[in-house]
C-alpha positions, 0 to 999 in steps of 0.5 A: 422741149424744155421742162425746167426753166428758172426765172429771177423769181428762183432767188439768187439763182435765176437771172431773167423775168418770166416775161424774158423766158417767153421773148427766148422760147420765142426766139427760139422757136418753142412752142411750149414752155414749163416754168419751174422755179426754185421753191417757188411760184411767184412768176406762174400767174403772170407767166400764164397770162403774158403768154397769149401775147407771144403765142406760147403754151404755158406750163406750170411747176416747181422745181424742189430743191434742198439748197441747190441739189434738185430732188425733182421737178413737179409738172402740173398737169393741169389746175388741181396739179398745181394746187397738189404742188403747191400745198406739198411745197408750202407743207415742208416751207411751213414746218421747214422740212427738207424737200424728200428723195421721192414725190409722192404719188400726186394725182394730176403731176407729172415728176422728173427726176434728174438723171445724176440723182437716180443714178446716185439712188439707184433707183429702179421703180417709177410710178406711171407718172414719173419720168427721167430727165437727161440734159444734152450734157448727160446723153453721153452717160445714158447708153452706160446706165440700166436706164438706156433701157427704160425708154418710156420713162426717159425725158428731155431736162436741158435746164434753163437758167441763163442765156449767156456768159453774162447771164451765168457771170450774174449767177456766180454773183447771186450765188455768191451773194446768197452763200455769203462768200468771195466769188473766189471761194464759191463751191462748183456744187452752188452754180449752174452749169455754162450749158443750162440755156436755151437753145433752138427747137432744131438744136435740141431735137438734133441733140436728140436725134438717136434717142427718138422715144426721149423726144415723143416722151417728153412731147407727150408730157407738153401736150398733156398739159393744161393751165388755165386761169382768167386774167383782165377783162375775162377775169372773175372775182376769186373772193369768197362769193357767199358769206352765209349758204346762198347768195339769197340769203346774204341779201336778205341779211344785207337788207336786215342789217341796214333797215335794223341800222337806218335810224341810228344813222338817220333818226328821220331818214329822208327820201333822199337816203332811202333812194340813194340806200335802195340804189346801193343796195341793188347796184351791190346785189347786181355786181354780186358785192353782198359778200364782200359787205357783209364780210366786211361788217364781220370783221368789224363786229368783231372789233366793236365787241373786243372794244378795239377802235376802227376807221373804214375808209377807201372808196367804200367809204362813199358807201351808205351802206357801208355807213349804216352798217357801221363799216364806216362813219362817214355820212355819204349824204351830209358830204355829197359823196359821189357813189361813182367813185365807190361804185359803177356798171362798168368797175369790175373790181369791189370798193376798196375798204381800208379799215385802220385798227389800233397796232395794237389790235392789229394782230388778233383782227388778223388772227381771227379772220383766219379762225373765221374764213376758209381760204385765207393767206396774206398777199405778198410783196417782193424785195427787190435788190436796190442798187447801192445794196447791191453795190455793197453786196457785190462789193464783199463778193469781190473782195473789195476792201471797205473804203472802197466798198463805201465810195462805190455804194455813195457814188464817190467816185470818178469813173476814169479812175476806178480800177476794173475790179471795181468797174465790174461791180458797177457794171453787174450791180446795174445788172442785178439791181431790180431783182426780186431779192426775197419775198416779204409780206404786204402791209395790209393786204388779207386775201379771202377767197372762194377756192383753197389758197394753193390753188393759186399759190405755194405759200411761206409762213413768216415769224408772225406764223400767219400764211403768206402767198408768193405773189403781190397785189398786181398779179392778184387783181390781175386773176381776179383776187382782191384785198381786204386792207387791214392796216394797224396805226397808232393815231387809233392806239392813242384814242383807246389809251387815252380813254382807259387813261382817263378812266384811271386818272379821273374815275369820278367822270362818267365814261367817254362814249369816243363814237359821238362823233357828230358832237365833237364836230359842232364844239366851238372848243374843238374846232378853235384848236384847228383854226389856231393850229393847236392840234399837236399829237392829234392824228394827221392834223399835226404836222408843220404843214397841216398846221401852217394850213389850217391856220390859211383856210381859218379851218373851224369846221368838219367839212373844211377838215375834210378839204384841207386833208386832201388839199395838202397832198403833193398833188394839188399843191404842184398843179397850183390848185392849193393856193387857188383854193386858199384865195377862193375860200378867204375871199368870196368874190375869187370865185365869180373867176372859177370856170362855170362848168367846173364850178357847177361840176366842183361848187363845194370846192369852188371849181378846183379839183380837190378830191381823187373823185373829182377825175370821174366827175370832170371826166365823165361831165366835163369831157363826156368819157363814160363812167368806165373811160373815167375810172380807167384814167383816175386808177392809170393816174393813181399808178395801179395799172400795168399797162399805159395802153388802155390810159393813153387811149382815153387821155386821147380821147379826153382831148378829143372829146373837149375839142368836139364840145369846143372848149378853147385849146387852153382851157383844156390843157389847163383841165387836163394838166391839174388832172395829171398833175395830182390824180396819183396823189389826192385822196377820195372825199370819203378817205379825207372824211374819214381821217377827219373823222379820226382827228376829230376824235383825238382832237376831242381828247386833246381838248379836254383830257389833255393831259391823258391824251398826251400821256397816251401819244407818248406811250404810242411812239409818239407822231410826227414829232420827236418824244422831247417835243410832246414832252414839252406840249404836255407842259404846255398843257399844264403838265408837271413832268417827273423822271423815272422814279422807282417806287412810282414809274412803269415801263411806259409812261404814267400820269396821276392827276397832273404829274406825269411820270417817264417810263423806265423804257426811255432809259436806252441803256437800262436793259428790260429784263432788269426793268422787269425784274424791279418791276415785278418784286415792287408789285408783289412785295411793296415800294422800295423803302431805301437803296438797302432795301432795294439792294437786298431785293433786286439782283443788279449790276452797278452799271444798272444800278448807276443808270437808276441813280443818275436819273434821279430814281431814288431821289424819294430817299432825300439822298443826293445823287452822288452819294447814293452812288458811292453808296452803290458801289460800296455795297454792289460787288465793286469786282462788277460779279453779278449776283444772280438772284436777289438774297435769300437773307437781308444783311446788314449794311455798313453806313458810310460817312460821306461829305456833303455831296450836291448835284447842280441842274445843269449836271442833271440835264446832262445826265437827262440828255445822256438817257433820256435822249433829252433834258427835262429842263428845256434847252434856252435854261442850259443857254451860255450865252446872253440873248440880243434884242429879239422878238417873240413868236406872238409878235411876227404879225406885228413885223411883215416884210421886217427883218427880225431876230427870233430865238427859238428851240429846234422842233422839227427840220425837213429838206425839200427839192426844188425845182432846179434840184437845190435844196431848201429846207423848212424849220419849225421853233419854239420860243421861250414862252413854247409858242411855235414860229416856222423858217424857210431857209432857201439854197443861198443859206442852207449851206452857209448857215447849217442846223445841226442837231437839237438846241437854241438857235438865233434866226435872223430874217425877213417876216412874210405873210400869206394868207394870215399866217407868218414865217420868217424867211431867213437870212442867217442863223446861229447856234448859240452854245450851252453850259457846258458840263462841269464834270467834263 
């Protein structure tokens, strides 16, 4: 009987799930329900596919609407219906066109159009599939129209949008929130009426008991309906099946391209690699897979010949295959990667391959698979209203003023004391909180499928202009849509720079072939920069943590790379497994205490579940699951699983299956706990190798072409670190750092032999227009001869100008800073006119006769700090204060279990949780001589001796060791005070 039901997913309007229609049409005794949400169609597969479970019949639509006045509701009759309502609505969301007064003449839609709106058209004429709905409310209206008379065209339309006083209270909100008013001011046209809820199957009929035909009419629409899609284990994959015109013939290509590829990977293939090779390629032809490969392979080929760099990881990772082909450059036979993780008989779903691209790049990949493929559209993810912003939200709504806005969002408040305007804001911000709130775009996931996209979906086209399904990753693996992850990084962008750096700064060198990967992992050079921790800018092996860890496993090769990436996940540290790991690799004889089933299941790892993999195999080895038991725990751990049904049911039968094999109690908790602690969280082997990978190619960079690389980390955002940071590495690496200059410098920054030059783009202030317009007259009439020249060829303000002068951009003219300022300002209008473009005639500019004017260094790190962000001097040169004896980074070792005094420049400070919930905090410093030291500063003085902001601090503490590696466990601090800025 109901025809028009909202859910949450008719944003800011709509106030229940589609899992909460189906509970109230249950609880009402309704058969058959049509979902039809605002402009929108994100609900309907999950709606079809939770249905079963409450033994109603599911119907599809969508309700068309221009702001709130409803046009029509669109009914699919069946499949093609809804891939009919789905290409009209997304052809007006794409073009922003207005939803028309009449459908047109769909061929499988049923169209009602609401009765205030065909009395306001007067509209006479109905196409064999176009309906009148009247609400309960509107029955009384009905016997005073012609349209008493149209009795086969006549329907039941009692909308559906809330279910009580609460509900429509919400509403109001949502409304409100949406037109950005006062609940106050908030138009009657905006909200739903009181009426619009549910009411029982008798109810209904009874309200429409004299008007029989309206009942059998919209009787006859149900019935004629039917929607019908796979979900779960009846599921069948939606991707594209064929890459080329048969399955046959894909094979045989798949085939063509691993036998033309063996020899590049493996000169003298073994029978080892043919055997596992021909498994592969039966197992990928069995699970029809080819397509899914050799779509893959075309992406990447694509990427190869516009000469963009890749990384291929996931579980496709642990492919042959997909290393032969070059979808990835991880050896799957030189790693031992289990090929159950990438592949099983019981998985349904195909490998994941997560192929990373430069940022750069990222965009055209993407833009040509939707010039390559059919049916193509990114997948979606929803914003959900987050509850401090809807605090705020509600809080504007209301009226609140902004003080008390902010006490409510920050939660700085007592409750006893709050007022009952305020109690309501809390009240329905828990309400609301959790509703989708817009739509936005996934980021990385491309769907490719076999069928048009609007057979599943409307869909939205964001800036980026690429079309966007409006339902997200869960709802897709559910009917069986899969990923292609296309994910854009800048640790890739860093690598291509560097190369094209080095190929301007050092044309003499012969080209860098940056794939010679299994070169880089043999150099004594390379692999000493991991085990000292000298891998700053490098892609994921950077950071304080990583460093501080290379150093405890003494990592000097590719394999303990590998390890070590995973290793440092939270997972494996939670459950204890890193610091085990740690002892049984510095110390051999720590092993012989290993478990011996898990020692001969994990003996690269010495027993230790390490890798994401490792679930399957103490699954399927050690507890006796099968294969499918065994990845159904590694995803339900790994939070991919809607349902914790299925998960329960094998960690019961994990336990059962150990006490069956008679495993000790404890050894089996202990297995289980280590699982559960840091399955979610590790990564698979081949997505560590391949990060590895990708760190061994910047770490060959940052080997050899320092300098470059540096230049190229600092032009791609830099990384883990702030840009003073790699600043000061690129001086370590014997980099000679220069400000913007105007005849010398670009936008981003540039290097010339060893002098490197900031881009005018670190100038916060400097607007781009004007960095373009000094840019683009210097390339096309020559270096600026002097301040004149420059003032007669550029149109400037003298607040642009001043920016220029103070960093320095001028100093080619010997000039001092504030000379050139006076001058400046002399010459520019002193009235601050803009002139608008540069002058047509040069002329002739007075000299001034100016005293002796000198900049100081301290003045010139002040006007650094104020632009740049940062002083290019260093902060222990700006120190005020005298230092007291004090150690150096070098000597920690020297002084275990000492309390020492370090002096040491703030590089980076981060807080952790701890397990009572009191902060601790971790610092790493650099000394005078740039070398690093790491603090701990536990809950006894985070509070008490506080780090504020960037600077020189004195840190006192007591030295600890582990596993070779020092840190001082700190007792106090000091922030020690710097020249202060004559001019201030």
């Amino acid at each position: 009987m109901y025809l028009n039901c909202h859910t949450y997913y008719s944003l800011r309007f709509g106030t229940f799930s589609e899992v909460e229609l189906l509970e109230l049409a249950k609880s009402n005794h309704i058969e058959t329900v049509v979902l039809t949400d605002i402009n929108n169609t994100s609900a309907c597969l999950n709606f079809i596919r939770k249905s079963k479970a409450y033994d109603i019949k599911p119907v599809i639509g969508i309700d068309f609407r221009n702001g709130v006045s409803q046009q029509f509701v669109g009914i699919a009759k069946n499949n093609h219906g809804f891939q009919e309502l789905n290409a009209f609505l997304s052809e007006h969301s794409h073009n922003k066109k207005s939803i028309p007064d009449n459908a047109p003449n769909f061929n499988d839609v049923f169209i009602i159009y609401p009765f205030e709106k065909v009395l306001q058209n007067e509209k006479k004429q109905f196409r064999d599939h176009e309906f009148i709905g009247v609400s309960i409310e509107e029955l009384r209206k009905l016997p005073f129209s012609i349209y008493t008379s149209y009795t086969n065209k006549l329907v039941i339309q009692q909308q559906v949008t809330i279910r009580n006083k609460k509900d429509f209270n919400a509403h109001r909100l949502l409304r409100a929130i949406d037109n950005n008013t006062l609940l106050s001011k908030l138009q009657k046209s905006e909200e739903c009426k009181l009426t619009d809820i549910m009411l029982s199957l008798e109810a209904i009929k009874t309200a429409f008991s004299e008007f029989p035909h309206i009942i059998t009419n919209t009787e006859q629409i149900l019935n004629t309906c039917s929607i019908d899609f796979s979900f779960g284990k009846d599921r069948i994959s939606q991707n594209q099946k064929v890459y080329l015109d048969s399955p046959e013939a894909d094979y045989e290509l798949l085939e063509t391209l691993c036998q033309d590829n063996l020899h590049k990977r493996y000169s003298h293939p073994t029978e080892k690699v043919k055997a596992r090779l021909q498994t592969e390629l039966n197992t990928i032809k069995n699970m029809s897979f080819v397509s899914y490969f050799l779509i893959n392979h075309d992406i990447i080929s694509y990427s190869k010949r516009m000469g963009y760099v890749h990384v291929g990881r996931g579980s496709g990772a642990n492919s042959i295959v997909a290393y032969i082909i070059g979808i990835t450059d991880v050896d799957p036979i030189e790693l031992d990667l289990y090929f159950e993780r990438f592949i099983n008989p019981f998985r349904a779903s195909p490998p994941d391959f997560d192929i990373d691209f430069s940022w750069k790049d990222r965009e055209d990949i993407t833009r040509y698979i939707f010039d390559r493929f059919k049916n193509v559209a990114l997948l979606a993810t929803y914003n959900t209203f987050k509850y401090r912003g809807v605090v705020r939200e509600l809080g504007k709504v209301f009226g609140l003023p902004k003080e008390e806005i902010d006490k409510l969002s920050d939660g700085m408040y007592d409750i006893e004391n709050l007022d009952a305007m305020s109690n309501l804001v809390l009240k329905y911000g828990q309400l609301i909180k959790g509703f989708p709130n817009h739509l936005s775009v996934h980021a990385c996931g491309v769907l490719i499928l076999d069928r048009p996209i609007h057979f599943y979906s409307a869909t939205d086209l964001p800036p980026k202009g690429f079309p966007t399904i409006q339902f997200d990753m869960i709802i897709a693996e559910d009917v069986g849509i899969f990923k292609f992850d296309i994910l854009g990084q800048r640790g890739l962008a860093k690598i291509k720079e560097a190369i094209e750096i080095v190929k301007y700064n050092r044309p003499e060198l012969p080209p860098i072939d940056i794939t010679q990967v299994e070169t880089f992992k043999k150099d004594p050079k390379i692999n000493a920069l991991l085990k000292r921790g000298k891998a700053i800018g490098a892609y994921y092996v950077e950071s304080p943590a990583m460093r501080g860890l290379m150093q405890k496993l003494q990592t000097q090769d590719y394999l303990g790379l590998v390890a070590a990436s995973s290793i440092i996940r939270p997972g494996v540290s939670s459950s204890g497994m890193k610091k085990e790991f740690i002892i049984r690799q510095r110390y051999p004889e720590r092993r012989r205490e290993a478990n011996p089933i898990l020692l001969k299941i994990m003996p690269e790892t010495y027993g230790i579940m390490v890798y994401q993999e490792d679930v399957l195999k103490v699954a399927h080895e050690f507890a006796g699951l099968n294969l499918g038991e065994a990845d159904v725990l590694r995803r339900g751990m790994s939070g991919k699983f809607r349902s914790r049904t299925e998960f329960a049911q094998v960690e019961q039968k994990f336990i059962k299956n150990c006490h069956e094999k008679g495993y000790p109690e404890a050894l089996t908790l202990e297995v289980w706990h280590q699982i559960k602690s840091f399955a979610g969280y590790a990564f698979a082997k081949g997505h560590s190798a391949s990060y590895a990978v990708e760190s061994y190619q910047s770490l060959y960079l940052k080997c050899y072409f320092p300098l470059e690389f540096m230049v190229a980390v600092l032009n791609n955002g830099g990384g883990f670190y702030s840009t003073e940071h790699y600043i000061h590495e690129a001086k370590m690496c014997g980099g000679t750092i220069h400000p913007p200059c105007i005849n010398t410098s670009q936008f981003e920054n540039i290097i010339k032999g060893k002098a490197i030059y900031l881009g005018f783009g670190y100038l916060k202030s400097l607007e781009s227009l004007t960095i373009k317009r000094f840019l683009t007259e210097r390339n096309f009439n020559g270096p600026y001869k002097s301040l004149d020249d420059f003032i007669d060829r550029v149109s400037i303000s003298v607040e642009q100008i001043t920016i220029l002068i103070r960093i320095d951009a001028f100093r080619f003219t010997h000039q001092s800073k504030t000379a050139l300022l006076w001058e400046s300002i002399f010459k520019l209008n002193a009235n601050k006119q803009v002139i608008s473009q540069a002058r047509l005639f040069k002329t002739n500019h007075r000299k001034f006769n100016l005293p002796s004017l000198t900049t100081t260094f301290v003045e010139e790190a002040y006007d650094q700090i104020e632009l740049l962000g940062f002083p290019l001097c260093g902060y222990f040169d700006l120190m005020d204060e005298a230092c007291q004896k004090s150690i150096k980074a070098s000597e920690l070792n020297r002084h275990i279990n000492q309390s020492v005094l370090l002096y040491g420049a703030l590089v980076n400070t981060r807080f952790h949780k701890a397990s009572n919930g009191k902060l601790i905090r971790f610092c790493t410093f650099i000394d005078k001589d740039g070398h690093y030291f790491d603090s701990v500063h536990f809950p006894k003085v985070v509070d008490k001796y506080p780090i504020h902001g960037l600077g020189v601090y004195a840190c006192h503490g007591k030295v600890t060791e582990e596993f070779g590696f020092c840190s001082l466990d700190i007792q106090w601090t000091k922030k020690m005070s710097l020249k202060p800025d004559p001019r201030s």
